[in-house]
FINU-79071 format. One record per residue (C-alpha): x, y, z. Coordinates in steps of 0.5 Angstrom, whole numbers, plus 500, padded with zeros to 3 digits. Layout:
BEGIN
<atom><c1>X</c1><c2>Y</c2><c3>Z</c3></atom>
...
% end
This chain:
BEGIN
<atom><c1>498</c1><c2>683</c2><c3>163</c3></atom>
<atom><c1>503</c1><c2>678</c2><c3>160</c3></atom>
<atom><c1>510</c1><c2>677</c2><c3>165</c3></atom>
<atom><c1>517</c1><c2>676</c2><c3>163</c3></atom>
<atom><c1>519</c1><c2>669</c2><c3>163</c3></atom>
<atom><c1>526</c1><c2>668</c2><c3>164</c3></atom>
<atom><c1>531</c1><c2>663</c2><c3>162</c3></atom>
<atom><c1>537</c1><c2>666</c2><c3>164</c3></atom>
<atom><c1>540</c1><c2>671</c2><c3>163</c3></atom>
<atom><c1>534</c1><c2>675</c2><c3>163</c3></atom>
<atom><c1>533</c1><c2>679</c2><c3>156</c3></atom>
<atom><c1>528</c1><c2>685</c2><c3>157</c3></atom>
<atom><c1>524</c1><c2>684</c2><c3>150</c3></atom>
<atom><c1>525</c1><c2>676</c2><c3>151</c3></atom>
<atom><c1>518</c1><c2>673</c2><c3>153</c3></atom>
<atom><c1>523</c1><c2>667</c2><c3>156</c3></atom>
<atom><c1>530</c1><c2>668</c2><c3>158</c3></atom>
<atom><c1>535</c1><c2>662</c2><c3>160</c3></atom>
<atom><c1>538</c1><c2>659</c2><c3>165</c3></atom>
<atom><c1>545</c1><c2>660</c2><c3>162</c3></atom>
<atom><c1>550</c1><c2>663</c2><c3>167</c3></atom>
<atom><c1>556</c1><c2>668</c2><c3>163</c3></atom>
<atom><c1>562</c1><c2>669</c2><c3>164</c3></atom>
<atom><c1>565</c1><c2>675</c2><c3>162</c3></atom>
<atom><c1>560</c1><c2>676</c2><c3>156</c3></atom>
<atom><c1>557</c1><c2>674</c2><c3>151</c3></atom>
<atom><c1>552</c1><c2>667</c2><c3>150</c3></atom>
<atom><c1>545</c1><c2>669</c2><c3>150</c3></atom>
<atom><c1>542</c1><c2>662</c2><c3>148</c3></atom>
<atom><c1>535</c1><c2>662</c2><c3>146</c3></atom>
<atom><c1>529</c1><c2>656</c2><c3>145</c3></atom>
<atom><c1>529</c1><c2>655</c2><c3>137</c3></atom>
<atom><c1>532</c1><c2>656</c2><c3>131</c3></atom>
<atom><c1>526</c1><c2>658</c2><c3>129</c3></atom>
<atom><c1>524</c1><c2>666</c2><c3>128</c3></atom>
<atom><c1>517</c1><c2>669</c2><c3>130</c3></atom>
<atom><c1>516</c1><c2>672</c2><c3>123</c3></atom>
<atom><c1>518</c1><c2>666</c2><c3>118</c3></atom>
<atom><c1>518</c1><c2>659</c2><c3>120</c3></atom>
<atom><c1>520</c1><c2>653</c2><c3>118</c3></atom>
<atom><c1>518</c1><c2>646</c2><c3>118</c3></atom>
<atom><c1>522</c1><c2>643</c2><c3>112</c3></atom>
<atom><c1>528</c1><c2>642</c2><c3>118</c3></atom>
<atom><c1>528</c1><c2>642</c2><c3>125</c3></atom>
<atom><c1>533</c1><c2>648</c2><c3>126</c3></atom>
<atom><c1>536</c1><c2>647</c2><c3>132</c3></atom>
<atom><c1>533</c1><c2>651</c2><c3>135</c3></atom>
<atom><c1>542</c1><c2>644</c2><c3>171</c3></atom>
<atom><c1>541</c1><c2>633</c2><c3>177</c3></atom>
<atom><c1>542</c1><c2>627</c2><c3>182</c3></atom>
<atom><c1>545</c1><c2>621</c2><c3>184</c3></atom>
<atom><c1>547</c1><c2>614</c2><c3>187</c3></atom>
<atom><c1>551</c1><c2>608</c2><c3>185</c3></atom>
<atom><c1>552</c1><c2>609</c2><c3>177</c3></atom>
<atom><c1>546</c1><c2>605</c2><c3>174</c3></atom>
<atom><c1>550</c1><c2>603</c2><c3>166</c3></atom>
<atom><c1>544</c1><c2>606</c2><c3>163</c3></atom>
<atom><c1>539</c1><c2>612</c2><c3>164</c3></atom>
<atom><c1>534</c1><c2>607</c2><c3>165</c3></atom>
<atom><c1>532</c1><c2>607</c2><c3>172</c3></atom>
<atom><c1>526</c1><c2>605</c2><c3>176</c3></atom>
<atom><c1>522</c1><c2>609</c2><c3>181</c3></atom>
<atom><c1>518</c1><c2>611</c2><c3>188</c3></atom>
<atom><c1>513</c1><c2>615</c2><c3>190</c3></atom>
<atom><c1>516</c1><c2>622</c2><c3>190</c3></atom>
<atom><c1>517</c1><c2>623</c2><c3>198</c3></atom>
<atom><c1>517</c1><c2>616</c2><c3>200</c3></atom>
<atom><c1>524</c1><c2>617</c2><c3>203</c3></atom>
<atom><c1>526</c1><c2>618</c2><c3>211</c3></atom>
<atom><c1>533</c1><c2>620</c2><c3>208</c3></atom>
<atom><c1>535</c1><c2>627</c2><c3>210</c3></atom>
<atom><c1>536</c1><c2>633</c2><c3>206</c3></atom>
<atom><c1>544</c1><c2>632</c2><c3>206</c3></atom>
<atom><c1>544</c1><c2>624</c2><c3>204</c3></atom>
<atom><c1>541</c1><c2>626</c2><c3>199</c3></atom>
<atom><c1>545</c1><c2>631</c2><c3>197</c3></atom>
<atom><c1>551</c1><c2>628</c2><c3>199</c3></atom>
<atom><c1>548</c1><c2>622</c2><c3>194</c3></atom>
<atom><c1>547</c1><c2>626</c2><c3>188</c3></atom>
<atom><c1>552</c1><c2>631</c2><c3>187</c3></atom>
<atom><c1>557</c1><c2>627</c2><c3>185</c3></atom>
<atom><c1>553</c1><c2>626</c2><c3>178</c3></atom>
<atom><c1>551</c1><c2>634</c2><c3>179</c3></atom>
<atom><c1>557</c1><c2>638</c2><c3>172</c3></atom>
<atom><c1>558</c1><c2>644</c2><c3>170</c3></atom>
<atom><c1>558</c1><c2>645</c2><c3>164</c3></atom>
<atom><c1>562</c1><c2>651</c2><c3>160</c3></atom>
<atom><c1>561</c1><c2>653</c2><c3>153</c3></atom>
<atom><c1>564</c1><c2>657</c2><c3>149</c3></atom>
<atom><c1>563</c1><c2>660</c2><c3>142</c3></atom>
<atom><c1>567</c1><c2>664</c2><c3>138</c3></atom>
<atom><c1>565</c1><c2>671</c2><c3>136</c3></atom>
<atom><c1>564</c1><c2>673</c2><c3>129</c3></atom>
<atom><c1>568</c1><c2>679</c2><c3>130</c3></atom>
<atom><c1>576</c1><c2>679</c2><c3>131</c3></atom>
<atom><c1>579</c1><c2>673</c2><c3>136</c3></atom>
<atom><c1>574</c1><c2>674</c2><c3>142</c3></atom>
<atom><c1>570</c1><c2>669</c2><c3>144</c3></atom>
<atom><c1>564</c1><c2>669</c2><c3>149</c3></atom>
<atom><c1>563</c1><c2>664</c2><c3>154</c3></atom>
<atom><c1>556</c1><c2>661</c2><c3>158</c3></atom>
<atom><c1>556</c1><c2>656</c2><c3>163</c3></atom>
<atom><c1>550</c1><c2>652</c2><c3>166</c3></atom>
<atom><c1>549</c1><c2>644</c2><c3>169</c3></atom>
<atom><c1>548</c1><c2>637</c2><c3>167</c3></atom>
<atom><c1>547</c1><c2>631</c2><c3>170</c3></atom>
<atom><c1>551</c1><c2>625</c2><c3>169</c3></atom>
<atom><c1>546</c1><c2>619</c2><c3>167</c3></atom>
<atom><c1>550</c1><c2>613</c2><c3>165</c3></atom>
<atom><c1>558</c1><c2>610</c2><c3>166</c3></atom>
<atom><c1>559</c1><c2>611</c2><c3>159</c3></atom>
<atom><c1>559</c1><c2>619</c2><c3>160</c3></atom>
<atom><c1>553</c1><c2>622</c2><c3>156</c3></atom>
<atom><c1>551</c1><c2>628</c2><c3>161</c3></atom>
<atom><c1>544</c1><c2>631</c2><c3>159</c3></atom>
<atom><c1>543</c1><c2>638</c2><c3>160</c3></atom>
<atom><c1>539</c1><c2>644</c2><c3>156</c3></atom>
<atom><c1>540</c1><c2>646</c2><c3>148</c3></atom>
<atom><c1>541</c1><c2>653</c2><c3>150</c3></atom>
<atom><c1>546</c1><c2>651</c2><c3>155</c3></atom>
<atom><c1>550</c1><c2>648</c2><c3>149</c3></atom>
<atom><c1>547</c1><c2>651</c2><c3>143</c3></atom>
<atom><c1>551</c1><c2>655</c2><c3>138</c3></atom>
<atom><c1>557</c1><c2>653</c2><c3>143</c3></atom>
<atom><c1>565</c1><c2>651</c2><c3>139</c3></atom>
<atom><c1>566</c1><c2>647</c2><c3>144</c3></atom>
<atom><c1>565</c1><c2>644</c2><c3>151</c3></atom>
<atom><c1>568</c1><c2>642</c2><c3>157</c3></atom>
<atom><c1>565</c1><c2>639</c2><c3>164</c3></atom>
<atom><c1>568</c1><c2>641</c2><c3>170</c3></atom>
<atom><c1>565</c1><c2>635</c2><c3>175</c3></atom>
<atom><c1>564</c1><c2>637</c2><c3>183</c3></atom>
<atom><c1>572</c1><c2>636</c2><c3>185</c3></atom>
<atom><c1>573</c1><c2>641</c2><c3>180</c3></atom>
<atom><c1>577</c1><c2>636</c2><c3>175</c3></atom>
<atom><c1>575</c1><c2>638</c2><c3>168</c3></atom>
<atom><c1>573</c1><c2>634</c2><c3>162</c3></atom>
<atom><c1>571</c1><c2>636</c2><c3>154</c3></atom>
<atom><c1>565</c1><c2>634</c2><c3>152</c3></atom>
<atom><c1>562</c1><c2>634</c2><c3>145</c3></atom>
<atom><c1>555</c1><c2>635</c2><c3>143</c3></atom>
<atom><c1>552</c1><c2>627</c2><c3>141</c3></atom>
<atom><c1>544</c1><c2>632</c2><c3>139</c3></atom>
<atom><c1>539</c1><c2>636</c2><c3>142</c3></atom>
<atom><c1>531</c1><c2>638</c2><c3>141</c3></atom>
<atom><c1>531</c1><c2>645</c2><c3>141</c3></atom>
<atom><c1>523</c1><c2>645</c2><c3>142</c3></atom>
<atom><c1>523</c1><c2>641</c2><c3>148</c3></atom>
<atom><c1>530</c1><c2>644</c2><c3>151</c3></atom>
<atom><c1>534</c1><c2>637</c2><c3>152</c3></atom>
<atom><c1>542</c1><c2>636</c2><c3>149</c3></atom>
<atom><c1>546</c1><c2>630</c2><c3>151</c3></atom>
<atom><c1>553</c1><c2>631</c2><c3>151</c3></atom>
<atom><c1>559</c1><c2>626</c2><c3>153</c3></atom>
<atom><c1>565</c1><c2>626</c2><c3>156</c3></atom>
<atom><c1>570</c1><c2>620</c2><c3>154</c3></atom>
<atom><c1>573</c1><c2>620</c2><c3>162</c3></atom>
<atom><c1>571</c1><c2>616</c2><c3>168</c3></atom>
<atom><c1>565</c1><c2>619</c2><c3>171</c3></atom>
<atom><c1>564</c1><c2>620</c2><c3>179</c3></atom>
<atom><c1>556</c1><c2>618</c2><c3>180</c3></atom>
<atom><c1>550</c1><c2>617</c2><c3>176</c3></atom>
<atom><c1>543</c1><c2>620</c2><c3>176</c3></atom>
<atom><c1>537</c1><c2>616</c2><c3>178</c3></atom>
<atom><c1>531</c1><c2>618</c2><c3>174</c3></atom>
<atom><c1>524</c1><c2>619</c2><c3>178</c3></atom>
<atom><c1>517</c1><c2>618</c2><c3>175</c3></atom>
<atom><c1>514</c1><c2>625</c2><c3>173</c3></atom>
<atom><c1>507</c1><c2>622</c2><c3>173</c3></atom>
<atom><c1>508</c1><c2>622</c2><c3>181</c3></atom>
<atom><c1>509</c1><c2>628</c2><c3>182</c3></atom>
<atom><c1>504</c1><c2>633</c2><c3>186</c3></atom>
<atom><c1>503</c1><c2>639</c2><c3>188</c3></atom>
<atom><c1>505</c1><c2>640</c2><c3>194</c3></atom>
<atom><c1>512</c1><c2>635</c2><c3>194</c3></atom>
<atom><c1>518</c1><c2>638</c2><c3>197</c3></atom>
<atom><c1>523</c1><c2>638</c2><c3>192</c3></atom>
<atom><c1>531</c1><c2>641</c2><c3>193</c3></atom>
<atom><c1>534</c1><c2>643</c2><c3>186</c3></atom>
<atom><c1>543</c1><c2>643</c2><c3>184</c3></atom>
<atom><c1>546</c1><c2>648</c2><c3>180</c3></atom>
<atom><c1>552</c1><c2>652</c2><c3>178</c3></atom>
<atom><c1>549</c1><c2>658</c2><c3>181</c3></atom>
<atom><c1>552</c1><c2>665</c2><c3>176</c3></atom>
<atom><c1>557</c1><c2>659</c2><c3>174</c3></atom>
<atom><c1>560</c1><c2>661</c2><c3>180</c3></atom>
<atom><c1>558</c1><c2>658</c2><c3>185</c3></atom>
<atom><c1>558</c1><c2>651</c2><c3>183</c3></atom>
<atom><c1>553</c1><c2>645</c2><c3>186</c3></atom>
<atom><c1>549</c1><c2>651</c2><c3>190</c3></atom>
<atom><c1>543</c1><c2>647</c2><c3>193</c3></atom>
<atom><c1>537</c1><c2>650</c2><c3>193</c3></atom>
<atom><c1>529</c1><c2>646</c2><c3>196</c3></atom>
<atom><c1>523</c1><c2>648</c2><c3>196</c3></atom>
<atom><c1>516</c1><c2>645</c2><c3>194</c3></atom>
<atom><c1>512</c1><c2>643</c2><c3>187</c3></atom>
<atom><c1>507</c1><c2>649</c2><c3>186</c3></atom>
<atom><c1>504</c1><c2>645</c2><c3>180</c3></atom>
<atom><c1>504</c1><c2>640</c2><c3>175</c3></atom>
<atom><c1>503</c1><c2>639</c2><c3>167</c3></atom>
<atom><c1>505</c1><c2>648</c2><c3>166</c3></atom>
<atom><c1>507</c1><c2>650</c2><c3>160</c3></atom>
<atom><c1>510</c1><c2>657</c2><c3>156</c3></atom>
<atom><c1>510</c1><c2>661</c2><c3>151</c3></atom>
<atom><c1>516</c1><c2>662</c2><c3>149</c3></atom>
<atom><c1>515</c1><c2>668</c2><c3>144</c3></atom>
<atom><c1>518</c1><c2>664</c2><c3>138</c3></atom>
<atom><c1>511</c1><c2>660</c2><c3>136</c3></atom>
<atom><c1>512</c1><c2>654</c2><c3>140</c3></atom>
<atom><c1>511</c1><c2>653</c2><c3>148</c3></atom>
<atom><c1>516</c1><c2>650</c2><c3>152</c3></atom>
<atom><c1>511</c1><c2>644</c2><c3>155</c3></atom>
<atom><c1>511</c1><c2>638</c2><c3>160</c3></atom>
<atom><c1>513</c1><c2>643</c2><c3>166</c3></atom>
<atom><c1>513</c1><c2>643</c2><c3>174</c3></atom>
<atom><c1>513</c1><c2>649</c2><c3>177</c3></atom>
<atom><c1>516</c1><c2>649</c2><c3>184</c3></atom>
<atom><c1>518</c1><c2>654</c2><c3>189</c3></atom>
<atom><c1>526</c1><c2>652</c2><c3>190</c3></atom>
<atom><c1>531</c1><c2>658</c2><c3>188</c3></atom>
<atom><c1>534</c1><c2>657</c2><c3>181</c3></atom>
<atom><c1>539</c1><c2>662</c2><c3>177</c3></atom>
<atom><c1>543</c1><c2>664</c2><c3>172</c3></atom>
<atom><c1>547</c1><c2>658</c2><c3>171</c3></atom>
<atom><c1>542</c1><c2>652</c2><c3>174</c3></atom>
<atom><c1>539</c1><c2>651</c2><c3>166</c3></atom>
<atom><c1>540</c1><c2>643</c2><c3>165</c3></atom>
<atom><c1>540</c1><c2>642</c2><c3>173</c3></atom>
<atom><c1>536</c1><c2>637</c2><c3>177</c3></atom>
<atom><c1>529</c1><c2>638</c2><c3>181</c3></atom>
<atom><c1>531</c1><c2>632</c2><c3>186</c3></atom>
<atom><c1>525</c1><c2>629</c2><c3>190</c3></atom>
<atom><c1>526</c1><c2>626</c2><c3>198</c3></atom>
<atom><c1>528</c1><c2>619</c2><c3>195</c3></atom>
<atom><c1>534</c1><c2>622</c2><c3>192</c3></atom>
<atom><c1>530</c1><c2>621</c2><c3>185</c3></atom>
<atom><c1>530</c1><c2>627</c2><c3>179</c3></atom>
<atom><c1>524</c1><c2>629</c2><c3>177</c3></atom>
<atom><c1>526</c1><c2>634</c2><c3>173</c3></atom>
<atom><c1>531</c1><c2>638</c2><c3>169</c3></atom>
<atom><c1>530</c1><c2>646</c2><c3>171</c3></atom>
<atom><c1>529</c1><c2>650</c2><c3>166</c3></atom>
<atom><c1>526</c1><c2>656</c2><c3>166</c3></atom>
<atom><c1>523</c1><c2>662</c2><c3>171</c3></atom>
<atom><c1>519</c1><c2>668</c2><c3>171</c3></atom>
<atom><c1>520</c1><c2>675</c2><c3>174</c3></atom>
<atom><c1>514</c1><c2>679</c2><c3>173</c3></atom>
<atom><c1>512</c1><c2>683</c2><c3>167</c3></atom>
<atom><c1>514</c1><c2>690</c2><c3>165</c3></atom>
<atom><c1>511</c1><c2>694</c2><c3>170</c3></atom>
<atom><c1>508</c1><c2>690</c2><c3>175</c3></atom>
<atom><c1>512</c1><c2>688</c2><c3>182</c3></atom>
<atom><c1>517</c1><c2>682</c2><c3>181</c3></atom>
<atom><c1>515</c1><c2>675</c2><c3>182</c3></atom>
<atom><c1>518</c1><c2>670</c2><c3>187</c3></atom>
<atom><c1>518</c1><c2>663</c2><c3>187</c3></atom>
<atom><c1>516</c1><c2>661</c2><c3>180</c3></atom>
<atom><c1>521</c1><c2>656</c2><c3>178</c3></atom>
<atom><c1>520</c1><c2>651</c2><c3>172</c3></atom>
<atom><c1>523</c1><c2>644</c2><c3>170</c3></atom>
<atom><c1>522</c1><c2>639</c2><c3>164</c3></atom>
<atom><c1>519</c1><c2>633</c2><c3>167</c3></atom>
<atom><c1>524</c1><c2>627</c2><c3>168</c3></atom>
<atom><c1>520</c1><c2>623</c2><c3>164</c3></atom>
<atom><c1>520</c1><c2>627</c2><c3>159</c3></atom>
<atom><c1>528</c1><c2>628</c2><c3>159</c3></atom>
<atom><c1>528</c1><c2>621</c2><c3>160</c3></atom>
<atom><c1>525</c1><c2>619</c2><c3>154</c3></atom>
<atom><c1>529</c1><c2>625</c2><c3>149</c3></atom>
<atom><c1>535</c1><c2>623</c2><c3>153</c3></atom>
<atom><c1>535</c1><c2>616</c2><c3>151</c3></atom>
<atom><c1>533</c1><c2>618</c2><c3>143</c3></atom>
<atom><c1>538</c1><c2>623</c2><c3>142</c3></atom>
<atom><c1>543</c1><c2>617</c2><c3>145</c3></atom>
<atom><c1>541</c1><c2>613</c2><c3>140</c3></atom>
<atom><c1>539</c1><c2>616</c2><c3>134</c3></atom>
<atom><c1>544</c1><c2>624</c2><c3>135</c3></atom>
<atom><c1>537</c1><c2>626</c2><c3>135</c3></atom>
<atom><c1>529</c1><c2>627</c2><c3>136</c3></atom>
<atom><c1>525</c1><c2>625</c2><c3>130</c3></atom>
<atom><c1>520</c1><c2>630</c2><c3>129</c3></atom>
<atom><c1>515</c1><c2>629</c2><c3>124</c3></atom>
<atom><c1>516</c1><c2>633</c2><c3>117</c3></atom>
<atom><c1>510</c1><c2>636</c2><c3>113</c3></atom>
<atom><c1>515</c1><c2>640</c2><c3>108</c3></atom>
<atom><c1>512</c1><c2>648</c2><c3>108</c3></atom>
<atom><c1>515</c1><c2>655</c2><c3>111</c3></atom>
<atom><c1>510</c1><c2>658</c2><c3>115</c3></atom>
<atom><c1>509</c1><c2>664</c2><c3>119</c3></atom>
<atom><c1>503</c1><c2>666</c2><c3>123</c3></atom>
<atom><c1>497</c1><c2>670</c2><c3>121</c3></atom>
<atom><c1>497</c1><c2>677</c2><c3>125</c3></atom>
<atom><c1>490</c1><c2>680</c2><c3>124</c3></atom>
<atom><c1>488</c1><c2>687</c2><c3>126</c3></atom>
<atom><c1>483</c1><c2>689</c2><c3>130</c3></atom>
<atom><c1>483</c1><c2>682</c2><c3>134</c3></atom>
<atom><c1>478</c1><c2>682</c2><c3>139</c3></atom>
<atom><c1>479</c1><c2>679</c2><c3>147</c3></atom>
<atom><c1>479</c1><c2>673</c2><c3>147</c3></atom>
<atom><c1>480</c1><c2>672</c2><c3>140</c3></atom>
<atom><c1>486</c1><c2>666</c2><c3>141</c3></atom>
<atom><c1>486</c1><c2>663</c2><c3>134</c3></atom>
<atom><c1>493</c1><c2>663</c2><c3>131</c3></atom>
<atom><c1>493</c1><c2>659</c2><c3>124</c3></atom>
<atom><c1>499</c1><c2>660</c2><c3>119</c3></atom>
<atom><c1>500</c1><c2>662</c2><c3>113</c3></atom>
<atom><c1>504</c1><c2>657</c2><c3>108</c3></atom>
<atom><c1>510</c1><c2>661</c2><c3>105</c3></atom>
<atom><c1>513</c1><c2>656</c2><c3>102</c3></atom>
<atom><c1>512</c1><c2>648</c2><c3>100</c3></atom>
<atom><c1>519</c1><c2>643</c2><c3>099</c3></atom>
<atom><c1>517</c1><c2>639</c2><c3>093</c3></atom>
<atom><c1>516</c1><c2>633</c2><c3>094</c3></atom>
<atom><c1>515</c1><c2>634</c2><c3>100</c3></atom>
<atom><c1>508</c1><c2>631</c2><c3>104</c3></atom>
<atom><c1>505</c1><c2>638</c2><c3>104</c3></atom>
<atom><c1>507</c1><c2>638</c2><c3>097</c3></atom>
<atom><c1>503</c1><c2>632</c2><c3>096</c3></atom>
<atom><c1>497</c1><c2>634</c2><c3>099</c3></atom>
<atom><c1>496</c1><c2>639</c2><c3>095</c3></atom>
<atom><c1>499</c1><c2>645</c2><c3>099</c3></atom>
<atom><c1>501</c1><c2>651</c2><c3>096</c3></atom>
<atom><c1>504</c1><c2>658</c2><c3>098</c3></atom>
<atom><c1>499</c1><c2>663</c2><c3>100</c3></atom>
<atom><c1>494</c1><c2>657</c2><c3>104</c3></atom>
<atom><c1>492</c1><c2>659</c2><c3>111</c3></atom>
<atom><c1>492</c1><c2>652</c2><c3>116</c3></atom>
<atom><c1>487</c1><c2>654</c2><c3>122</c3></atom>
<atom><c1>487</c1><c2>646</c2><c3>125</c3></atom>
<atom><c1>490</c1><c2>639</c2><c3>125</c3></atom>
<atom><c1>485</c1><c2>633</c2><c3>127</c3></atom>
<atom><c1>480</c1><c2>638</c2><c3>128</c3></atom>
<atom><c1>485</c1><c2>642</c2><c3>133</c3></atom>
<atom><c1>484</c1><c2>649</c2><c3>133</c3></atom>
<atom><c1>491</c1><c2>652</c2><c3>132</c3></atom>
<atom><c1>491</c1><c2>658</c2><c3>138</c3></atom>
<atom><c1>495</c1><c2>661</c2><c3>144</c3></atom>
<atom><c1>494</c1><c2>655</c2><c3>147</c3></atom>
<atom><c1>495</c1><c2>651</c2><c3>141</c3></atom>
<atom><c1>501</c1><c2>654</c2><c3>136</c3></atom>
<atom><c1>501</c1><c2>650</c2><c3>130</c3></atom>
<atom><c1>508</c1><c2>646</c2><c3>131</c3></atom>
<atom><c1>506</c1><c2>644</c2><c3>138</c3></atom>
<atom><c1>501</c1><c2>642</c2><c3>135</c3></atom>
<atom><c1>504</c1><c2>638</c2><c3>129</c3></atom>
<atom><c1>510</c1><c2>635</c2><c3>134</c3></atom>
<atom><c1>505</c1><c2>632</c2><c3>138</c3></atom>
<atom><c1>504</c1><c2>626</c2><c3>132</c3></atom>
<atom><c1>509</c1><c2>622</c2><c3>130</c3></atom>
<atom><c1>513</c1><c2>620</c2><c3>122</c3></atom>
<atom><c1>508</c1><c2>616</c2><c3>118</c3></atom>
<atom><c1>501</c1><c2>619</c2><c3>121</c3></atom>
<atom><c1>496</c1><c2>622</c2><c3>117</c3></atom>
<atom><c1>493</c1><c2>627</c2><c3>119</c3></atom>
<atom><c1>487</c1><c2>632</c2><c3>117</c3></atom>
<atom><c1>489</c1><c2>639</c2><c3>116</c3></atom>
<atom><c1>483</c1><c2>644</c2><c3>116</c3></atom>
<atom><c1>486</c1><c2>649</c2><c3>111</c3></atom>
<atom><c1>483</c1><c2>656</c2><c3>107</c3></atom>
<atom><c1>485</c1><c2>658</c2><c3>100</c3></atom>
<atom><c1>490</c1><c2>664</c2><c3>099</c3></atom>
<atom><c1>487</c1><c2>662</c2><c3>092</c3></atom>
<atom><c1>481</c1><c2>666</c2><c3>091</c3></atom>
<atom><c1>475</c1><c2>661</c2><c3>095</c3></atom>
<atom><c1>477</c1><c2>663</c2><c3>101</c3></atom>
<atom><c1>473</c1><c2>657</c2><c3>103</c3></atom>
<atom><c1>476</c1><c2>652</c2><c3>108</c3></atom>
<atom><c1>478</c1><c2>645</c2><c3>106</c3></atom>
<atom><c1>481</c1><c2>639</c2><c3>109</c3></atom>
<atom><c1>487</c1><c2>635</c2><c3>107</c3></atom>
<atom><c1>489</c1><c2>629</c2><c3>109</c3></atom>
<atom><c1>497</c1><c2>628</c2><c3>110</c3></atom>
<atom><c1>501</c1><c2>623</c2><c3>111</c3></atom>
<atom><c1>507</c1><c2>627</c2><c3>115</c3></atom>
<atom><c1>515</c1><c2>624</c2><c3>113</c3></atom>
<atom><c1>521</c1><c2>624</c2><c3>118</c3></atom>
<atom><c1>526</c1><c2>629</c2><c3>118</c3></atom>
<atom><c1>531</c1><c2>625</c2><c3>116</c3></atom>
<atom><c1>527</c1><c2>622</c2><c3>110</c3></atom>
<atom><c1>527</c1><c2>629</c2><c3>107</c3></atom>
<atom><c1>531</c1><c2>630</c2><c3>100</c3></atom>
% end
């Protein structure tokens, strides 16, 4: 039976609900700018930390995770500094109300450039940090990725600290971990530990894509925590938490299922976003929406997508694609539960050329492989 996974506030029908702290009412969030029923490739829709010494960049070297002999509170006191919270307001549709989430970010250079999750600061018209003394600074948005959940934001003030990142890929289970975060808004720079329960998770996120490069952990996170840092012993982050699953409709509530993005996942985006406004997705130029069959078998995990529509002059459209085409596989990889189709294309880069298995929508029903070279989305017309 599938769990409800919560990033917070949790949303009864949602699969995965954020870790947005409200106040008052209103920003809900969510992971993409993508509808389940009709998706997109042809534009990427844009769909809580630690510290030391300031280093001038989110370049940083690191340990082994649990190398320190540093105490719980000297890494705490080490960190928190770098630790904000962010408050992101939108205005409402309907009259002069607005609504107001907040979550946490973390300081990663001297010049300002906070990162955070996209749905903390997704749909917000405007920003301000609150740093861990309780002085306050707007910030603007410099880029998110919505399909791995990373933003950067900056503030044009002196900043306290500086995260250190840590090296994900030396994470294990097992690794204790403390987490920092502004617990329901409210309770800012609340610190939390616990373990490192797995490495290498992913989620669906209900939205046709999964939420991958994950380390489960059991360190309690809440509403309010998205965007902050899964610290390791030496004081390094190793994750951005994100995510937690409560249980499914039904079954008994789960405990200790906490989720954050690997550092050097957040690391690399972070650095991108700074450089670029953005992350480079690959472009293949189609609408899409997945095909639903009815009477589908258990263990019946294929998912291939229906093409919609073809951009033209578009790589899709160059290939040959037309409206009505179904793709079961990219480079011999079977789109399926495990596989969604822009999980799968988003792990190439702009100028591959891949092989997509496709099946007629235009009489044969037969399959065909096409070969496409992908473009970039800021190369599109």
């Amino acid at each position: 039976m599938q769990r409800q996974i919560s990033i917070l506030p949790a949303i009864a029908l949602m699969a995965i609900a954020l870790l947005i702290g409200l106040i008052g009412g209103g920003l809900l969030g969510g992971l993409a700018g993508y509808h389940y029923g009709s998706q997109s490739n042809s534009e990427a829709t844009v769909a809580e930390a630690t510290a030391s010494s300031p280093p001038s960049s989110p370049d940083t070297g690191s340990t082994s995770s649990n190398a320190s002999t540093q105490t719980t509170g000297d890494i705490v006191a080490a960190v928190n500094p770098a630790v904000v919270t962010i408050v992101s307001e939108q205005r409402s549709d309907f009259g002069p109300s607005r609504s107001t989430g907040t979550g946490t970010g973390m300081i990663i250079d001297t010049e300002g450039h906070i990162v955070t999750n996209h749905h903390v600061v997704d749909g917000a018209d405007s920003l301000e940090v609150i740093f861990s003394d309780g002085e306050r600074a707007s910030a603007t948005l410099i880029g998110s990725d919505p399909y791995q959940d990373v933003a950067v934001i900056k503030v044009d003030a002196q900043v306290p600290a500086t995260i250190t990142f840590g090296d994900s890929d030396k994470v294990k289970p097992g690794d204790s971990v403390i987490a920092i975060g502004s617990a329901l808004g409210e309770f800012r720079n609340t610190v939390t530990d616990g373990i490192v329960s797995a490495t290498g998770r992913s989620l669906d996120t209900g939205q046709g894509y999964r939420l991958e490069n994950l380390i489960q952990h059991d360190a309690p996170i809440n509403p309010g925590n998205s965007g902050g840092p899964l610290i390791n012993m030496s004081g390094e982050v190793i994750g951005m938490n994100t995510a937690v699953v409560r249980g499914g409709f039904g079954q008994p509530g789960a405990e200790g299922l906490g989720f954050a993005i690997e550092s050097n996942t957040v690391k690399r985006f972070a650095e991108q976003i700074i450089a670029e406004g953005r992350v480079e997705r690959p472009y293949l130029g189609i609408s899409f929406r997945p095909v639903t069959r009815a009477g589908r078998s258990i263990g019946d995990s294929e998912q291939p997508v229906l093409v919609m529509e073809v951009a033209s002059g578009s790589p899709a459209d160059e290939a040959g694609l037309r409206p009505g085409d179904v793709i079961t596989a990219i480079d011999g990889t079977t789109l399926d539960d495990e596989h969604p189709f822009l999980n799968v294309l988003y792990s190439y880069e702009p100028g591959d050329t891949v092989t997509l298995t496709v099946q007629s929508g235009r009489g044969s029903g037969q399959s065909r492989d096409v070969d496409v070279t992908l473009g970039s989305q800021s190369d599109r017309n």
